[in-house]
DSSP file (Angstrom, degrees, kcal/mol; ACC not computed):
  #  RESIDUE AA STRUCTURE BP1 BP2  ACC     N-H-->O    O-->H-N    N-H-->O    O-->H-N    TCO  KAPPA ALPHA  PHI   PSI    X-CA   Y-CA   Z-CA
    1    1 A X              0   0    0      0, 0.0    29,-3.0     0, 0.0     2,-0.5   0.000 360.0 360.0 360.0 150.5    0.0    0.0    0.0
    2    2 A X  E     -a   30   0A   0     27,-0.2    74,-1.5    29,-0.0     2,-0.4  -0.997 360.0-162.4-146.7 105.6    1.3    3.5   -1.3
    3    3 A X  E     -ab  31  76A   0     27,-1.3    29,-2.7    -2,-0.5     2,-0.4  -0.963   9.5-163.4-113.3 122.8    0.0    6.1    1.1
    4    4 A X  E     -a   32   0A   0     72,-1.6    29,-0.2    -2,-0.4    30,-0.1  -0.589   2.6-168.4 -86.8  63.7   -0.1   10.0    0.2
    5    5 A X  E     -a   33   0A   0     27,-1.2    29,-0.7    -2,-0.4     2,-0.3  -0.303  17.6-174.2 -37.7 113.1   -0.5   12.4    3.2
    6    6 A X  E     +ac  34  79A   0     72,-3.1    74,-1.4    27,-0.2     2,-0.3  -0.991  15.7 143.0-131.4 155.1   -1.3   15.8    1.7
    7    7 A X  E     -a   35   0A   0     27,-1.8    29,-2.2    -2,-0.3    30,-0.2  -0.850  56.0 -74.6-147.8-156.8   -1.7   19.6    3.3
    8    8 A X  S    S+     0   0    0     -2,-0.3    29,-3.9    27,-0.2    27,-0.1   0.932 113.7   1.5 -73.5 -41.4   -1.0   22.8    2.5
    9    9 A X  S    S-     0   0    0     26,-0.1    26,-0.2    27,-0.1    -1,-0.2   0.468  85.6-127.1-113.0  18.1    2.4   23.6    2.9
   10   10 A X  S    S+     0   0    0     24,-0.3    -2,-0.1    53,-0.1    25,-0.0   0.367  79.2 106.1  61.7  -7.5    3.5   20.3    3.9
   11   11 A X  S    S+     0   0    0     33,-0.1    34,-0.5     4,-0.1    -1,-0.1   0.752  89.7   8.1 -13.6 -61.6    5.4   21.6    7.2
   12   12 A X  S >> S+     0   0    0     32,-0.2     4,-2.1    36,-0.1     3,-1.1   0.688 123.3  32.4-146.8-112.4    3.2   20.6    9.8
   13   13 A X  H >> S+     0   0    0      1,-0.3     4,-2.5     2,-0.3     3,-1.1   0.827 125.3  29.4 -46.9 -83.8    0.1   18.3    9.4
   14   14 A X  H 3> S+     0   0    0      1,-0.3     4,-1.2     2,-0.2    -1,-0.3   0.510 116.0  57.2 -75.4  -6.2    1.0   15.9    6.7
   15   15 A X  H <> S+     0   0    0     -3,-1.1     4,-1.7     2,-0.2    -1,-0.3   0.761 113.2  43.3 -90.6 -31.5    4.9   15.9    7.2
   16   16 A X  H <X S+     0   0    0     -4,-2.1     4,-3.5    -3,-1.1    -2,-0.2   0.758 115.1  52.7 -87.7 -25.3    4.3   14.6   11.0
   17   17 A X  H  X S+     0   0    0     -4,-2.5     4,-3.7    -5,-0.2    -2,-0.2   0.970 107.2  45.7 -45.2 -52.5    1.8   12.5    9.4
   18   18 A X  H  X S+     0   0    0     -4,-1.2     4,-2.9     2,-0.2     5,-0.3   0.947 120.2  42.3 -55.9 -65.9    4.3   11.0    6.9
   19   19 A X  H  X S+     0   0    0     -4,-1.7     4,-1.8     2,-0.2     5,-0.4   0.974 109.8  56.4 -54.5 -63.2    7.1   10.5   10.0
   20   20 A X  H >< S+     0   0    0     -4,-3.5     3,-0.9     1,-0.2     4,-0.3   0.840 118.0  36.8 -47.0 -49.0    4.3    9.1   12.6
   21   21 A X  H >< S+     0   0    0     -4,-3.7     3,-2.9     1,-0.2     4,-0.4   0.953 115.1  53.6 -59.4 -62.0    3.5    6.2    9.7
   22   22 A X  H >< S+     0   0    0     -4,-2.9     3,-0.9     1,-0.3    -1,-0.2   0.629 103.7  55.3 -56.7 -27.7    7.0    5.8    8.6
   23   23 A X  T << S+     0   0    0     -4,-1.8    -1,-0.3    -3,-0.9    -2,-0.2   0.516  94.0  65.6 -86.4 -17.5    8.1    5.1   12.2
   24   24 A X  T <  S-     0   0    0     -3,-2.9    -1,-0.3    -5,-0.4    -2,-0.2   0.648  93.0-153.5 -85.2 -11.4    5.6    2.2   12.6
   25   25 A X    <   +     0   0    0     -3,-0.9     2,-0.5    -4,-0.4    -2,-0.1   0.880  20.7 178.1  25.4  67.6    8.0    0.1    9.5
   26   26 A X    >   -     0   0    0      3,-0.3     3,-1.7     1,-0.2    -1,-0.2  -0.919  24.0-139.3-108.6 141.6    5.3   -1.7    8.5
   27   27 A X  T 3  S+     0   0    0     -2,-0.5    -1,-0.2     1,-0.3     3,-0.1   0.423  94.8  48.5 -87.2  -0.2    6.6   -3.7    5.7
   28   28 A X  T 3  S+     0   0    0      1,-0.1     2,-0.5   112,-0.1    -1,-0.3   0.595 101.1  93.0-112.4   5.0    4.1   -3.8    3.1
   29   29 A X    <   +     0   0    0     -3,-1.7    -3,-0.3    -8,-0.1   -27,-0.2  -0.858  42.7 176.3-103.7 105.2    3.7    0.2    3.4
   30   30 A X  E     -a    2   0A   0    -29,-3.0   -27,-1.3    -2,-0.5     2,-0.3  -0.566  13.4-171.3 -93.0 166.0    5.3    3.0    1.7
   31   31 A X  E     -a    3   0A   0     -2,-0.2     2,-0.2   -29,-0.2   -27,-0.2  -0.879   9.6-176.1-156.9 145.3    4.3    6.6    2.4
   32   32 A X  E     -a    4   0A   0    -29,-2.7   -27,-1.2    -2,-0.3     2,-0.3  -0.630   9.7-154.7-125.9 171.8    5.1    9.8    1.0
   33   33 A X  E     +a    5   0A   0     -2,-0.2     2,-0.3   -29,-0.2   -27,-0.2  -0.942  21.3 143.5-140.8 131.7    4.0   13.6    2.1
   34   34 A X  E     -a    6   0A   0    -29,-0.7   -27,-1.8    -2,-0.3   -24,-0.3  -0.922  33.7-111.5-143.8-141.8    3.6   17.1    0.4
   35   35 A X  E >   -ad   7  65A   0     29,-2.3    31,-3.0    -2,-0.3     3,-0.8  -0.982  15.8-130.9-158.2 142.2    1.4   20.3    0.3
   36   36 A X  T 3  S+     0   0    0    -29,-2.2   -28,-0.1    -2,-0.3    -1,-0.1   0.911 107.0  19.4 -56.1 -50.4   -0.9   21.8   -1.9
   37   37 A X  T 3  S+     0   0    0    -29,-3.9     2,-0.4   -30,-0.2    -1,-0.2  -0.170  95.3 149.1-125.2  47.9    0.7   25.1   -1.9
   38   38 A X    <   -     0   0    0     -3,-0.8     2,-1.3    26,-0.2    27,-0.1  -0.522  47.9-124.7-111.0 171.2    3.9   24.4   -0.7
   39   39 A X        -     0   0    0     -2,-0.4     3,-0.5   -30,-0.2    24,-0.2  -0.683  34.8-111.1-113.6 115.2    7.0   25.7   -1.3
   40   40 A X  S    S+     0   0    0     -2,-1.3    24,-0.2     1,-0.2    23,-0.2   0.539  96.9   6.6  23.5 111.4    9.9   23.3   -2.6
   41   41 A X  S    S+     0   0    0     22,-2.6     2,-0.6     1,-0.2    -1,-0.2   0.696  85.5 148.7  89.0   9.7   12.8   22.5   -0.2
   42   42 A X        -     0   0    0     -3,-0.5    21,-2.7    21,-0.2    -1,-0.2  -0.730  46.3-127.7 -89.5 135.4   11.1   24.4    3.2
   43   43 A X  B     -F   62   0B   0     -2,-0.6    19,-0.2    19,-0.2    -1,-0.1   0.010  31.8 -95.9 -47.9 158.9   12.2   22.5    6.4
   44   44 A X        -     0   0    0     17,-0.9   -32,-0.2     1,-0.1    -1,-0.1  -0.625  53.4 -75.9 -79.4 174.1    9.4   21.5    8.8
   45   45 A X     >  -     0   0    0    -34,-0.5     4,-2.3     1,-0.1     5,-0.1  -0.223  29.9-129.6 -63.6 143.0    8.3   23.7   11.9
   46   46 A X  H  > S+     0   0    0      2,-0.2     4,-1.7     1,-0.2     5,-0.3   0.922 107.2  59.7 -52.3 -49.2   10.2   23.6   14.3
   47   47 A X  H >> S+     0   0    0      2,-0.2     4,-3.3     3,-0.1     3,-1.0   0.960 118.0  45.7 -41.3 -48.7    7.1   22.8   17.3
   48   48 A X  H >> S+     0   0    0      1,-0.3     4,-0.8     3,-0.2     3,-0.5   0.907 111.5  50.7 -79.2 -57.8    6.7   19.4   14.7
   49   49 A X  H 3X S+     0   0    0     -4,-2.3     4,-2.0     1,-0.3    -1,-0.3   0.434 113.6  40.2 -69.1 -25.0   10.2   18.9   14.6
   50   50 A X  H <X S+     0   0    0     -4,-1.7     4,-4.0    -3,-1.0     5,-0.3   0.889 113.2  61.9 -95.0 -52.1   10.7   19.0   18.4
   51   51 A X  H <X S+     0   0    0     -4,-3.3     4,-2.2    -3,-0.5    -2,-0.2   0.861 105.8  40.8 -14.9 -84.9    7.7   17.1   18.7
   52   52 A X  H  <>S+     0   0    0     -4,-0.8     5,-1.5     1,-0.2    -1,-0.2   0.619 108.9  54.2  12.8 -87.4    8.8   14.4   17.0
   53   53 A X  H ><5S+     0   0    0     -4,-2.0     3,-1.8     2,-0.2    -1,-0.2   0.920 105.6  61.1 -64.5 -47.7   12.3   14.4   18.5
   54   54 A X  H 3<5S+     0   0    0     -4,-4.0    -2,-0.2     1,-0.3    -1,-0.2   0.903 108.8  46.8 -26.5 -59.0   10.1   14.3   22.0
   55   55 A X  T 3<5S-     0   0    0     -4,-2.2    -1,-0.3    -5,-0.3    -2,-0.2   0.554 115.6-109.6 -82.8  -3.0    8.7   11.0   20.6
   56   56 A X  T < 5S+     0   0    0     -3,-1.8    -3,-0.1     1,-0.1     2,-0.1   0.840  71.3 146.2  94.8  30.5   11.8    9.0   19.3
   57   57 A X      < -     0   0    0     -5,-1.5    -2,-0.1    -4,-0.1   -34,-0.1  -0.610  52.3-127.4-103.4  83.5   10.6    9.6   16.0
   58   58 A X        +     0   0    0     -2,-0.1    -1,-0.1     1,-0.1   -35,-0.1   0.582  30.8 177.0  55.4 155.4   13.0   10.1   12.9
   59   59 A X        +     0   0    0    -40,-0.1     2,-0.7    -3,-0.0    -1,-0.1  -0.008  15.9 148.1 178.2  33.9   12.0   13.1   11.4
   60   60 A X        +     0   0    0    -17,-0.1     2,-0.3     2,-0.0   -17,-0.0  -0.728  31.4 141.9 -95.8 127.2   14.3   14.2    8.3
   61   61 A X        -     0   0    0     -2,-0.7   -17,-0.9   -17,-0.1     2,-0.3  -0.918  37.4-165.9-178.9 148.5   12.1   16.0    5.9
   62   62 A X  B     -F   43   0B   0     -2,-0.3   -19,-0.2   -19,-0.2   -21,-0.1  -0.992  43.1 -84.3-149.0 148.8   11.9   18.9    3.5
   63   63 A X        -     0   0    0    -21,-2.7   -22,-2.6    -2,-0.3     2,-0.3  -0.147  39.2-162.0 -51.1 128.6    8.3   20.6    1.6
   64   64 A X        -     0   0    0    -24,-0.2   -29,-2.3   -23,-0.1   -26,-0.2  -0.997  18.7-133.8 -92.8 117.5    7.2   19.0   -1.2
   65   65 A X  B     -d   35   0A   0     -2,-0.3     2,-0.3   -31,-0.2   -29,-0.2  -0.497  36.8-116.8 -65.0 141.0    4.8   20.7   -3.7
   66   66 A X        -     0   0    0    -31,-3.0     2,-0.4    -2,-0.2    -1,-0.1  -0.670  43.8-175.2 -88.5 130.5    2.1   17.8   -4.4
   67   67 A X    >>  -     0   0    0     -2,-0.3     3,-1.9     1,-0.1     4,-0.5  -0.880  38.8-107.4-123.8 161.6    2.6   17.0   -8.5
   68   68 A X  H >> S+     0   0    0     -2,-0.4     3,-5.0     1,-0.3     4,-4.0   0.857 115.5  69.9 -47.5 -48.7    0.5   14.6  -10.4
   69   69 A X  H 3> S+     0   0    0      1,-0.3     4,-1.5     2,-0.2    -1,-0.3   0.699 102.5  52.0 -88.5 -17.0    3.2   11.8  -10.7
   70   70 A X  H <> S+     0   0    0     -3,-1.9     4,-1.2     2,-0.2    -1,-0.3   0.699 109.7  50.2 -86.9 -16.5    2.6   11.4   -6.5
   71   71 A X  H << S+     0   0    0     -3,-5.0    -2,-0.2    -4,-0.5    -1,-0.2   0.742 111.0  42.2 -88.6 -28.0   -0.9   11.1   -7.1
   72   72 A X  H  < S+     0   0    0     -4,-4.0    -2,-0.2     1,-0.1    -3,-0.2   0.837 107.7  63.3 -76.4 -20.5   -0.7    8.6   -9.5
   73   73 A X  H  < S+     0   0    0     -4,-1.5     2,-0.2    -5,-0.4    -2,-0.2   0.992  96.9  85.7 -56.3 -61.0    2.1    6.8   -7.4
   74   74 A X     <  -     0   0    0     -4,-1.2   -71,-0.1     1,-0.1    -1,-0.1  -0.212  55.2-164.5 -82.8 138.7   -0.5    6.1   -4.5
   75   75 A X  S    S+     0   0    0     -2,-0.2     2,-0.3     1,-0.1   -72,-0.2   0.682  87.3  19.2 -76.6  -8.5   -3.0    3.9   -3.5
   76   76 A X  B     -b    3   0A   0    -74,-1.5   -72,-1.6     2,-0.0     2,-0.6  -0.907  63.8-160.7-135.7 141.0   -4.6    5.9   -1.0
   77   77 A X  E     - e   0  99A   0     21,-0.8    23,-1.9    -2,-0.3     2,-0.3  -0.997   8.3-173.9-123.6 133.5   -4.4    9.6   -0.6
   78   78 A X  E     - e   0 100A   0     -2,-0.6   -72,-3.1    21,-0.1     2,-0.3  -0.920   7.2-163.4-111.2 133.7   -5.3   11.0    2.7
   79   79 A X  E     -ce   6 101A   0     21,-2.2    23,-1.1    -2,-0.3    24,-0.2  -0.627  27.7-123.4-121.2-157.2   -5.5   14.8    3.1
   80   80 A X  S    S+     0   0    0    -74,-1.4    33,-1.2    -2,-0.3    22,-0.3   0.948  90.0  32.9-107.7 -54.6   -5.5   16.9    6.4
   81   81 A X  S >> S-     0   0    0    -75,-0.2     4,-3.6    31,-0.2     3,-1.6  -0.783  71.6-122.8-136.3 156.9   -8.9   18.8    5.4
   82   82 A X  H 3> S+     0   0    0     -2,-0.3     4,-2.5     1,-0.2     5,-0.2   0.843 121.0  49.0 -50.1 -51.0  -12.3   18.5    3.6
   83   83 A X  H 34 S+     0   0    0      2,-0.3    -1,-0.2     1,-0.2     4,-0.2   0.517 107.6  53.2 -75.2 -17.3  -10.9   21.8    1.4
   84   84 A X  H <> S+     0   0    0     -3,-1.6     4,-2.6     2,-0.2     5,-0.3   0.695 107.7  49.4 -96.1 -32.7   -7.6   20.0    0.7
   85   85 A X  H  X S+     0   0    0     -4,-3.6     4,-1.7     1,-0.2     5,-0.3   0.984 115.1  51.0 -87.4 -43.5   -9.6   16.7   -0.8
   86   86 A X  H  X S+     0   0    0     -4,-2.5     4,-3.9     2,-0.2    -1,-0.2   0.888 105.1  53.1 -27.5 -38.0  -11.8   19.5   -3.1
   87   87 A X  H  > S+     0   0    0      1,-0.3     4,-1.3     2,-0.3    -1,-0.2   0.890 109.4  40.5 -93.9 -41.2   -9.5   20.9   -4.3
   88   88 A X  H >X S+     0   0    0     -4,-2.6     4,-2.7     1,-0.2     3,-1.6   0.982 113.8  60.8 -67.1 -39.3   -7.5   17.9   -5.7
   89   89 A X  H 3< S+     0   0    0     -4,-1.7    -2,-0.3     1,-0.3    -1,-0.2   0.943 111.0  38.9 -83.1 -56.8  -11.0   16.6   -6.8
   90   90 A X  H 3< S+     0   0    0     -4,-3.9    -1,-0.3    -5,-0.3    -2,-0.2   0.771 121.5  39.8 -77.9  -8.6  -11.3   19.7   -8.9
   91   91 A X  H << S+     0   0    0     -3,-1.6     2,-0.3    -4,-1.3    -2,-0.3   0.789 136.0  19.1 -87.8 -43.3   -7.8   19.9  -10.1
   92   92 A X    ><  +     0   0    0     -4,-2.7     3,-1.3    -5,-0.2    -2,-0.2  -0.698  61.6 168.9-146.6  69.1   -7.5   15.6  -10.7
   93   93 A X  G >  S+     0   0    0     -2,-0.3     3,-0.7     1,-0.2    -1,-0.1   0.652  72.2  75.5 -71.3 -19.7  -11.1   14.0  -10.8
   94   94 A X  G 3  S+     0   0    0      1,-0.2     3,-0.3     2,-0.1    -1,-0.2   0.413  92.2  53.2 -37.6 -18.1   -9.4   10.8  -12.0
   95   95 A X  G <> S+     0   0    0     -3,-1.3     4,-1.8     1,-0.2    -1,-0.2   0.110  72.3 105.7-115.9  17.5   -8.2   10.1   -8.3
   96   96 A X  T <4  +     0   0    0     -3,-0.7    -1,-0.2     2,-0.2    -2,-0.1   0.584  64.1  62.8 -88.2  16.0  -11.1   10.3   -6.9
   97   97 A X  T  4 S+     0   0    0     -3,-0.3    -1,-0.2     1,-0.1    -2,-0.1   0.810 121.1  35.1 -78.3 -35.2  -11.8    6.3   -6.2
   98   98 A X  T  4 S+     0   0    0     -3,-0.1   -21,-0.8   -22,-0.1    -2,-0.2   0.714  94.4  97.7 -89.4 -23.0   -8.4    6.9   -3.9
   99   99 A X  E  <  +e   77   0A   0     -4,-1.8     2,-0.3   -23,-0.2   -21,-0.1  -0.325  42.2 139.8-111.6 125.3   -8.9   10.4   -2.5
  100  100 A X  E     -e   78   0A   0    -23,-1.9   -21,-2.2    -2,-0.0     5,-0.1  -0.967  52.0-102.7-161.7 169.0  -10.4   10.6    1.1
  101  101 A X  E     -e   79   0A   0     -2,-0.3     4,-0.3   -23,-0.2   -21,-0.2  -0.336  42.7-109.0 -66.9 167.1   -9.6   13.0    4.5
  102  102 A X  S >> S+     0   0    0    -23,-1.1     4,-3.4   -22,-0.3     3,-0.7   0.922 117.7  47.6 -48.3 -52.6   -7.6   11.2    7.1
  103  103 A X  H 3>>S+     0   0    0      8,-0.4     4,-4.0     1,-0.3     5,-1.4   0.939 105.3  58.6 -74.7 -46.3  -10.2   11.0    9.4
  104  104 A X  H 345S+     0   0    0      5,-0.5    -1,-0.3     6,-0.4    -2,-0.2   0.530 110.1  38.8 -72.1  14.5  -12.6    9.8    7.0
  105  105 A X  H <45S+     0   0    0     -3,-0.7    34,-0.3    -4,-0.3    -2,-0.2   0.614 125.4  46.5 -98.9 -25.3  -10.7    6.6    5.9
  106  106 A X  H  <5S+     0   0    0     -4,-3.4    -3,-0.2    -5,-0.1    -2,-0.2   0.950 136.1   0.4 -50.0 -61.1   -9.8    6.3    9.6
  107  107 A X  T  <5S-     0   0    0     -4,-4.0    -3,-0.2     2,-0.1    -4,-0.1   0.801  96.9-105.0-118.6 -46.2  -12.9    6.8   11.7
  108  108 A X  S   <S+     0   0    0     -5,-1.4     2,-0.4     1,-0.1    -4,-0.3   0.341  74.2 155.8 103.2  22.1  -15.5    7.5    8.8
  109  109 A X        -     0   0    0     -6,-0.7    -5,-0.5     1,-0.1    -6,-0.1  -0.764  56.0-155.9 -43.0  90.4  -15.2   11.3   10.0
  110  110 A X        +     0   0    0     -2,-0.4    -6,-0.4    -7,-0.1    -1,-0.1   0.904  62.0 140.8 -58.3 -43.0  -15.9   14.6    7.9
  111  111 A X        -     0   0    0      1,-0.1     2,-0.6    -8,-0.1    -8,-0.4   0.742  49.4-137.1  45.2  73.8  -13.3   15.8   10.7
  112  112 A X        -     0   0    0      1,-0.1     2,-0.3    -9,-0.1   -31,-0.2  -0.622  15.2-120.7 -61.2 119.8  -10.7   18.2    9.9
  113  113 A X        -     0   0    0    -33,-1.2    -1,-0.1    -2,-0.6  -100,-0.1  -0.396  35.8-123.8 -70.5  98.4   -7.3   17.8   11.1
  114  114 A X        -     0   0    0     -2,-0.3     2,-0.9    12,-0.1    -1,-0.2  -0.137  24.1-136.0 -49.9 146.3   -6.7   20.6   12.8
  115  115 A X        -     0   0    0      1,-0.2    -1,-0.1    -3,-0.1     9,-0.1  -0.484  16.1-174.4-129.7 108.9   -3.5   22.9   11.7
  116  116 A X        +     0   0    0     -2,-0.9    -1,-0.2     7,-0.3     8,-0.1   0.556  24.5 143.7   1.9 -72.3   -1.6   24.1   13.7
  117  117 A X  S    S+     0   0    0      1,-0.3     3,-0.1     6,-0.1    -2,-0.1   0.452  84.4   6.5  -4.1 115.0    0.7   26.3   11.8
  118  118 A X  S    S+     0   0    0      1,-0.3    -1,-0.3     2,-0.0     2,-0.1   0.605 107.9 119.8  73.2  22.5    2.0   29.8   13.5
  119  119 A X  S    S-     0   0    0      1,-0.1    -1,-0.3     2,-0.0   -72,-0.1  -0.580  72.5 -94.1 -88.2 171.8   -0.1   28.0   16.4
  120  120 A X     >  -     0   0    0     -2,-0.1     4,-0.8    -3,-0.1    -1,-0.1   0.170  38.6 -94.4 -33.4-179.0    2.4   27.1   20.1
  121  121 A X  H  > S+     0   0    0      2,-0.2     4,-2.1     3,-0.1     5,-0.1   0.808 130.4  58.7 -75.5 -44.2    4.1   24.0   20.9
  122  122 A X  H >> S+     0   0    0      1,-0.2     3,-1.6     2,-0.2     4,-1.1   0.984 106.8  47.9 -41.1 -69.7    0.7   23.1   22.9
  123  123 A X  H 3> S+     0   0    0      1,-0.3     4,-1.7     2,-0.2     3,-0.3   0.815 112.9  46.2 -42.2 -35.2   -1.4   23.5   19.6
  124  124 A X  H 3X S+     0   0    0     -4,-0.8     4,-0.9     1,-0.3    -1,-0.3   0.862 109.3  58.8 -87.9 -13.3    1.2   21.2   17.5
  125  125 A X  H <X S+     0   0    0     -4,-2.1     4,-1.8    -3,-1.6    -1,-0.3   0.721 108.6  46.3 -63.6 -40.2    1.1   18.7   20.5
  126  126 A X  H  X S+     0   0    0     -4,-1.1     4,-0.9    -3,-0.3    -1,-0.2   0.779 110.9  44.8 -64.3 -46.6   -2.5   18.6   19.8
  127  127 A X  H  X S+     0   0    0     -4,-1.7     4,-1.6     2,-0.2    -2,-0.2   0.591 112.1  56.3 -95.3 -14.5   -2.6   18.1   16.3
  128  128 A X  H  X S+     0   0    0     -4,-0.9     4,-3.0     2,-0.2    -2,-0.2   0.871 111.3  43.1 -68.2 -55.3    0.3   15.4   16.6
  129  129 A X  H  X S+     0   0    0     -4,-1.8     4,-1.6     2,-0.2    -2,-0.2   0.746 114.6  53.2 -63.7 -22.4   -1.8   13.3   19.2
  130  130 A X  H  X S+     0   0    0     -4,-0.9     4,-1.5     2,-0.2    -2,-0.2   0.967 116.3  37.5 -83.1 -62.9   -4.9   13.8   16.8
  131  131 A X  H >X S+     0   0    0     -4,-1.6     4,-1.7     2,-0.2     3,-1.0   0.975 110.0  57.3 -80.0 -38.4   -3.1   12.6   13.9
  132  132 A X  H 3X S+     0   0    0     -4,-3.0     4,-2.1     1,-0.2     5,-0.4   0.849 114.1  48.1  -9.1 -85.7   -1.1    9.6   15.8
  133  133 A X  H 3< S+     0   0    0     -4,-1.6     4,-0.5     2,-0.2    -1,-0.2   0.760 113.0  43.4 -32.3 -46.2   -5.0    8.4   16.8
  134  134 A X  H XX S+     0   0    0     -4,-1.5     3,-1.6    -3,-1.0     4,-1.2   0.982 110.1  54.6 -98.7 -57.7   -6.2    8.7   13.6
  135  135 A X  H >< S+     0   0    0     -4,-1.7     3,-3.7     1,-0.3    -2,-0.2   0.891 113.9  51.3 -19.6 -90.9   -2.8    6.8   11.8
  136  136 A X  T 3< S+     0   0    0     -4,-2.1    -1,-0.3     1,-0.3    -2,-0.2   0.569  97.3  58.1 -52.4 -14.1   -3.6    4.1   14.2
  137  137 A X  T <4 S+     0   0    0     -3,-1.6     2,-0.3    -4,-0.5    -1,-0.3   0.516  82.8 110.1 -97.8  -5.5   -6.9    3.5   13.7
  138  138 A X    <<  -     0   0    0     -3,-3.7     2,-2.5    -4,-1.2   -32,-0.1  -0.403  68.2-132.7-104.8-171.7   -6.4    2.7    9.9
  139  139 A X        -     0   0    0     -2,-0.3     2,-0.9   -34,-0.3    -1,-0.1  -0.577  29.8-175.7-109.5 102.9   -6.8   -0.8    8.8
  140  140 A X        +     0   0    0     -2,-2.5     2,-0.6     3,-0.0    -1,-0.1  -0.455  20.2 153.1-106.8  90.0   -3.4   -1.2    6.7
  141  141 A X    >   -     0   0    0     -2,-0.9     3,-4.1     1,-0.1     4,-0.1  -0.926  56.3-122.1-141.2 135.5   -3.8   -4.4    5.3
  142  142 A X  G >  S+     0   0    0     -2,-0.6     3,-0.7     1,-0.4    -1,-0.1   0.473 109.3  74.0 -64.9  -7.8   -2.2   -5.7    1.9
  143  143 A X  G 3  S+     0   0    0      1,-0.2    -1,-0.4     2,-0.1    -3,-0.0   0.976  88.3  60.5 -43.5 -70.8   -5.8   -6.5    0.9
  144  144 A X  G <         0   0    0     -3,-4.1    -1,-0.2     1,-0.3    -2,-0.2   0.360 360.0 360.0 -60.2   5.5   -6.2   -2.7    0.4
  145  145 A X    <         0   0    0     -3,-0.7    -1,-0.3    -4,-0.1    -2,-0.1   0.504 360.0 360.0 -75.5 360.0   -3.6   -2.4   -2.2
């Protein structure tokens, strides 16, 4: 299974997504990260970066703009918000069999992923443990490829 985490600038949301999955090495699961409007080569924030490191999770990462060839790479794409999955829908209506929120392929949630971004250390704490929960609660299983 070929999972695409996307948000807006790929920073925050979907880059701590990208690390929390990656950190789990579950062998039949690749996963990749970017941002709708994001800009090429930007480190993540620092609050996810510290995060992270708090949790003994690996964290090397730099902004990816999301380009077709990553949507056609993955077998699921999850994005952080209801506005982020429109918006490919209206840009790439071809991916819409794969295209869902986190929360709805997780929980069956319209649920927006909160974001953080220019928020405290509290806020990214929040939005780490939100997506952690939601990451665990999906069913990754080589069936879904």
């Amino acid at each position: 299974m070929k999972i695409l985490f996307v948000c807006t600038g790929n920073t925050c949301r979907s880059a701590m997504a990208e690390a929390i999955l990656r950190a789990k090495k579950i062998q039949h699961v690749a996963v990749q990260s970017a941002g709708i409007y994001a800009h090429g080569g930007e480190a993540m924030s620092a609050h996810a970066q510290a995060i992270l490191a708090e949790q003994g999770i690996p964290h090397e990462h730099k902004a990816q703009l999301l380009e077709v060839t990553q949507l056609e790479w993955a077998t699921v794409i999850l994005t952080m918000t209801n506005a982020h999955k429109m918006t490919i829908l209206q840009a790439a209506p071809q991916y819409a069999q794969k295209l869902f929120t986190l929360h709805e392929f997780a929980t069956a949630s319209t649920k927006d992923v909160q974001d953080p971004y220019g928020g405290s250390k509290a806020v990214y704490t929040q939005t780490f443990q939100e997506l952690q929960q939601a990451i665990d609660q999906l069913q990754l299983t080589e069936a879904n490829e």
